[in-house]
N, C-alpha and C positions, 0 to 999 in steps of 0.2 A: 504493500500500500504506500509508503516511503517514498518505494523506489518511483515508482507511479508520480506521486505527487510532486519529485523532486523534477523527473524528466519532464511533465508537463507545466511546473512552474517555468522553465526555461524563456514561454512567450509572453511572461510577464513586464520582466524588466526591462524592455525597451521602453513599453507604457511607462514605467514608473521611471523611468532617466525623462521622458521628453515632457513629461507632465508628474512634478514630484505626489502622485497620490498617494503613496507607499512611505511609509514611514522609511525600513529596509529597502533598499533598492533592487534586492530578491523577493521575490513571495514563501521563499522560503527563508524564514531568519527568526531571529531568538523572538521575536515580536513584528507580528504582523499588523499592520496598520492602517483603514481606511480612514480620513480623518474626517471632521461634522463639515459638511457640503462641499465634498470630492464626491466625482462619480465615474466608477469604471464601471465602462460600456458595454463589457463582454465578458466571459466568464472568469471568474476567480479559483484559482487553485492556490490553497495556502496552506503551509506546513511549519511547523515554531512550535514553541512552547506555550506564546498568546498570539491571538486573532480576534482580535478588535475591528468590529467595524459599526463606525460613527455614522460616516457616510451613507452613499448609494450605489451598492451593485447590480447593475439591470440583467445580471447574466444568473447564471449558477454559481453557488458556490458551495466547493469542494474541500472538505478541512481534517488534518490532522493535526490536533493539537495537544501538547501535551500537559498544559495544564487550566487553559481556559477559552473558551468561544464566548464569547460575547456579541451579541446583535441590540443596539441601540439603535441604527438609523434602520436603512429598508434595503432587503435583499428583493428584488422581483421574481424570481425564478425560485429553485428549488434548494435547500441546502441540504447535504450530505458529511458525513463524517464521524470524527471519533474527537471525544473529550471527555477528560475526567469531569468537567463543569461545565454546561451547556445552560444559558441564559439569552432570554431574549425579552426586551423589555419593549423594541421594536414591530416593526412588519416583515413577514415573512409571506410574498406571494403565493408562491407553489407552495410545496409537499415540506414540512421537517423531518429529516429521517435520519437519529444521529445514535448513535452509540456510547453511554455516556456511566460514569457513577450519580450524579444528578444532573437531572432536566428540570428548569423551572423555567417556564413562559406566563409572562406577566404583559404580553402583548397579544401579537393576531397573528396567527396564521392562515394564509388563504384556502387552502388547502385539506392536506391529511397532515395528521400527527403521528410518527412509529418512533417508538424508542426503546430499547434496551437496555437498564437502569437497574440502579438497586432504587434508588427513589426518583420519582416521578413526580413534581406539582402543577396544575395549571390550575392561574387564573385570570388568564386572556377569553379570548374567541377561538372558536377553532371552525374553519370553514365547511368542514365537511364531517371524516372520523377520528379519533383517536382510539390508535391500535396501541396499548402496550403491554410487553414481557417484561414484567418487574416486580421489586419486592416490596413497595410500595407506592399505592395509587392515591395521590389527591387531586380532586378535579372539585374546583366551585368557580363553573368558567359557563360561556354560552356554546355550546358544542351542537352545530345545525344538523348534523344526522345520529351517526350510532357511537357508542362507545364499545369495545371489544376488547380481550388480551385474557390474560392470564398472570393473575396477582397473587405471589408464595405465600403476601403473610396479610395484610389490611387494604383496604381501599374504602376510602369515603366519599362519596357524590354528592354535589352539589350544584345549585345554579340553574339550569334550565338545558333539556338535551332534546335535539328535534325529531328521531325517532329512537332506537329500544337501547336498551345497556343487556350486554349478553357477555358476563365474566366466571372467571374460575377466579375464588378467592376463598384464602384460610377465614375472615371475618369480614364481614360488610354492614356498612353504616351508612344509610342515606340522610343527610344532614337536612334539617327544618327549613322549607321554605323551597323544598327542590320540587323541581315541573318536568317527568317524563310524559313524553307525547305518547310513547310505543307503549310497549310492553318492557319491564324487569323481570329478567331471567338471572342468575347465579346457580352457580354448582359448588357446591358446598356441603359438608355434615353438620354445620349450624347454623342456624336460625339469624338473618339479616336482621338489626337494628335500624327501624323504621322511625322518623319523629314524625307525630303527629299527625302534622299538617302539609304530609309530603302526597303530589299528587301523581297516579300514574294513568296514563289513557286506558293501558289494555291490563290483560295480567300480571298478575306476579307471580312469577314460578321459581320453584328452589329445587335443584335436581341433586343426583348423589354425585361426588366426586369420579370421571371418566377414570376407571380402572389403566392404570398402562396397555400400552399396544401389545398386542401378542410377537410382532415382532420385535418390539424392542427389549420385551422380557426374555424374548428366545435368544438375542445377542448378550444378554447379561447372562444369562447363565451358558451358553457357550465360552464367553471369556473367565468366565469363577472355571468352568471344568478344564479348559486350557492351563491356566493356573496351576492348578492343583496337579495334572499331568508334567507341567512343567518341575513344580516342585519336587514330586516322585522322581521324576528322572534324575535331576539334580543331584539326589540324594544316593541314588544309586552310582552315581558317579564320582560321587565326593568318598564312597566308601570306597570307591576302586582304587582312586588316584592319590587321594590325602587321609589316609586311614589314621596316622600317628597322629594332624593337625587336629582332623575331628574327637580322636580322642581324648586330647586339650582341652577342647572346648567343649566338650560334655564335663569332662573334672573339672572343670575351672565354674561350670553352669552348677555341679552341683555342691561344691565345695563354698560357694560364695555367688549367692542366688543376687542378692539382692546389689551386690556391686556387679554384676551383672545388669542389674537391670536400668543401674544407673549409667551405665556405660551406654550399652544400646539406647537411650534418650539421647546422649550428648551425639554420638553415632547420627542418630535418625536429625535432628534436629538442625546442627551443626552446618550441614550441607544445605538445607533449603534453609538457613539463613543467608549464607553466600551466594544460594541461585537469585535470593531475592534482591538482594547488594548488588549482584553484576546488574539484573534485568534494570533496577533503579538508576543505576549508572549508566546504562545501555539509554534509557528513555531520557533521561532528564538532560542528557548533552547536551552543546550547541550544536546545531547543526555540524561546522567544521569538523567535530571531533565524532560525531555518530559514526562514523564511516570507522576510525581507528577501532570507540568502543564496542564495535560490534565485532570487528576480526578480531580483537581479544578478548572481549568477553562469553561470547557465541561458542566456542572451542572448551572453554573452562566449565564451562555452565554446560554444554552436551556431556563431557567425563563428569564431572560432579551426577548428573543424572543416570549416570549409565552404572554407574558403579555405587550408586545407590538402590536403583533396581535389580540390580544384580545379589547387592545384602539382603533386601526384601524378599529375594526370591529363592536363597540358599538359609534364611533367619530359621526357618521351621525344621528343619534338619536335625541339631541334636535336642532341642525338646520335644519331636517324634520321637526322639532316639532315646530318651531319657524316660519317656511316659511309656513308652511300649515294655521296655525292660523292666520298670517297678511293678507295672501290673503281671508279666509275666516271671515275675523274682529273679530275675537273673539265668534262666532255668536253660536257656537258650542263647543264640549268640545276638550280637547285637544289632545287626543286620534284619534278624526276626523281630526283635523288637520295633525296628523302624518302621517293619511292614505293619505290627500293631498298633503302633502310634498316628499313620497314614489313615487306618483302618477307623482309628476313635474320630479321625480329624477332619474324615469325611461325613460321620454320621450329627459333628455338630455344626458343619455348614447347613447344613439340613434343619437347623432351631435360627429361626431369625434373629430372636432376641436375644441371643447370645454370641451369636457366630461372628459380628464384628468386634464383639470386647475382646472376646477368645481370641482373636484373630492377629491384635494390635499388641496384646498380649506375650504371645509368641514371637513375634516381629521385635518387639523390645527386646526381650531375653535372649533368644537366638542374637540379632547382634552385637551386643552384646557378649556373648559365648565367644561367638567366631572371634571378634577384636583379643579378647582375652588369652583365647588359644593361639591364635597367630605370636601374639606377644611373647608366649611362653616358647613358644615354637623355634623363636627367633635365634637360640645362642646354638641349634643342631646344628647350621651352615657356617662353612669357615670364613664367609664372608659378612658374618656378621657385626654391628657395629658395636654391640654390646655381649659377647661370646658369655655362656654362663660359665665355661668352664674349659680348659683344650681338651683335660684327659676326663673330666668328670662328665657323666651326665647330666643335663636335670634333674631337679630337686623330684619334681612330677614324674618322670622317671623311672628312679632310681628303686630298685626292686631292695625290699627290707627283708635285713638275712632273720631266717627263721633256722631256730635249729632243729636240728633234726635228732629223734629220738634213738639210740644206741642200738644196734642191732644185734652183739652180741654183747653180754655185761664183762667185764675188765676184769672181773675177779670172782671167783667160781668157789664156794667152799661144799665139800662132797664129805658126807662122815662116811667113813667106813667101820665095820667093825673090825676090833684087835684080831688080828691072828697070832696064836701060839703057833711059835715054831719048836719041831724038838728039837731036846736037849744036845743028843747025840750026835748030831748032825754038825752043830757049830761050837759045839762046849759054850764054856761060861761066857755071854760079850765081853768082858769085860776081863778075863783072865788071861792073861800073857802067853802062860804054860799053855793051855789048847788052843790058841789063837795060832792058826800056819801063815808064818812070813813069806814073802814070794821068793825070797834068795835061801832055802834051807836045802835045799839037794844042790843047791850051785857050789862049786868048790873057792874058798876065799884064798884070794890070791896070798 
């Protein structure tokens, strides 16, 4: 869109050199500017930070801005784009069709109203409909035909509408002194807040909330069963490849749960702090430097995400691995285990009201685990920065000597009983005379 608006600003700045209507002398610049009775002739494409126009645009105007549009004087045509704050206090001929965090028109538009918002107010005119997707709708305006959209959380009506209001909304409030011509339809599970003396031509209907599409419930659970497929495989191949790392990280999950789980927050967190730092840095530039900020930050912010999805989707691994083995005591290897951990982990995606806690649950701990294990993992290579040991193993490791029980005992005492020997045989022990020396028949020299 950028890129768009930067290459068709290009036929601007002739106009704003020969007739200074332009603040910038680009239509693209930190501040865009028609000024109170300038008027360009022809269409407007403007990209900045602000887009101010005082003046008169007779053409279209086309906008991305990144922190404010503003319409004071009069656009004749149609205006288009994207702003965090979209205000028009002005005339808007044509269509408003903007994309915005807030839209407030406090003027006329000729046309239709679309916007895409978290908040939404009008209290102008609106020539024709107001169409909006958003999180909240205020309308105490004169609106000549219908009102439509799709409101997540309140919407209040007021003022006078020329035919029917037909929304989806979590709460609706039609404010005192409001004139529908049509009919008031809402889809909703509660009951519209009416005052009084509000009037409407035809009826009033309240329907149930449209169930999601069949198809779009069949793509969400196609991507949960891709998931979960993914995850299994993973697993089977993390036992293949890094059996000693995953070992780590189940000891280290179960040895010290809870710095675990403090770990995988800093883990999960950490990074979509920084995607949000670049993307901020990315938007808020000048112009000049957008082009640098995005070759460097576009690159940081792709690996920051890649290797966050990649944690997310290996997280569930040793606490499969850990839950399958407790329920099953150890009894089996741990590979079976994981199979039963898969096995419990599919039966409570299947409980809605718990399968996202569960879910986020496991994602902390598992990362958690893995950071841990890796950590510990680190002094086995000789290129490590932090070696635990050259000739030692790990602490995690390091196999504790058990002794081992004696196989035969060291010392044997056997009684036996005395035996007499006869006399005759050896004469007295102890007497000289019948005692035979070994040199008595040898002759002494």
């Amino acid at each position: 869109m950028l890129a768009v608006l930067a290459v068709l600003s290009l036929a601007q700045p002739v106009a704003a050199i020969e007739r200074p209507l332009i603040l910038a002398e680009r239509a693209a610049a930190a501040t865009v500017l028609v000024r109170e009775g300038d008027v360009v002739d022809e269409d407007l494409y403007a990209g900045g930070n602000r887009v101010l126009i005082e003046g008169t645009v007779e053409g279209d105007l086309v906008v991305a801005a990144f922190e404010t549009l503003e319409i004071s004087g009069s656009v004749e045509g149609d205006v288009i784009g994207y702003s965090p704050l979209v205000v028009v206090t002005g005339t808007v001929g044509g269509s408003l069709r903007v994309a915005a965090d807030v839209v407030r028109v406090d003027g006329a538009v000729g046309v239709d109203l679309f916007t895409g918002a978290r908040s939404t107010v009008v209290t102008g005119t609106v020539g024709r409909d107001i169409q909006a997707w958003t999180l909240s709708l205020d309308v105490r305006a004169a609106v000549e035909r219908d009102i439509l959209g799709r409101v997540f959380d309140r919407a209040r009506i007021g003022g006078t509408v020329g035919r029917d209001v037909e929304i989806t909304v979590r709460d609706l409030e039609v404010l005192a002194g409001t004139r529908i011509e049509g009919s008031l339809g809402y889809r909703s599970d509660r009951e519209a807040d009416l005052a009084g003396d509000v009037v409407v031509g035809r009826a009033i209907t309240q329907r149930d909330p449209v169930t999601p599409n069949v198809r779009v419930q069949a793509i969400f659970t196609l991507t949960g069963v891709l998931v979960f497929l993914a995850v299994a495989g993973l697993g089977f191949v993390l036992f293949l490849l890094m059996p000693r790392t995953l070992q780590m990280a189940v000891d280290r999950m179960q040895s010290r749960t809870f710095l675990a789980l403090g770990v995988g927050l800093f883990v999960l967190v950490v990074p979509l702090v920084v995607l949000i730092v670049v993307g901020v840095l990315v938007v808020d530039s000048s112009p000049e430097l957008a082009l640098p900020a995005a070759v460097i930050g576009l690159p940081i912010g792709v690996l920051l995400l890649g290797m966050l999805l990649f944690g997310l989707l290996v997280s569930p691994v040793p606490v499969l691995t850990v839950l399958g083995s407790k329920l099953t005591k150890q009894r089996r290897s741990a590979l079976f285990g994981y199979l039963i951990g898969l096995l419990i982990w599919a039966l409570i995606l299947a409980i809605p009201a718990v399968r996202v806690f569960v879910t986020l649950f496991m994602a902390l701990l598992g990362l958690g685990a893995w950071t841990l294990g890796l950590l510990a993992a680190r002094g086995r290579s000789a290129w490590a920065l932090w070696p635990t040991g050259k000739h030692r193993k790990p602490p995690a490791e390091e196999v504790p000597m058990v002794e081992q029980p004696a196989l035969l005992p060291t010392a044997v005492s056997i009684e036996e009983e005395e035996e007499e020997w006869p006399q005759e045989e050896i004469g007295e022990p102890f007497d000289p005379e019948t005692l035979p020396l070994p040199f008595e028949d040898e002759d002494l020299p």
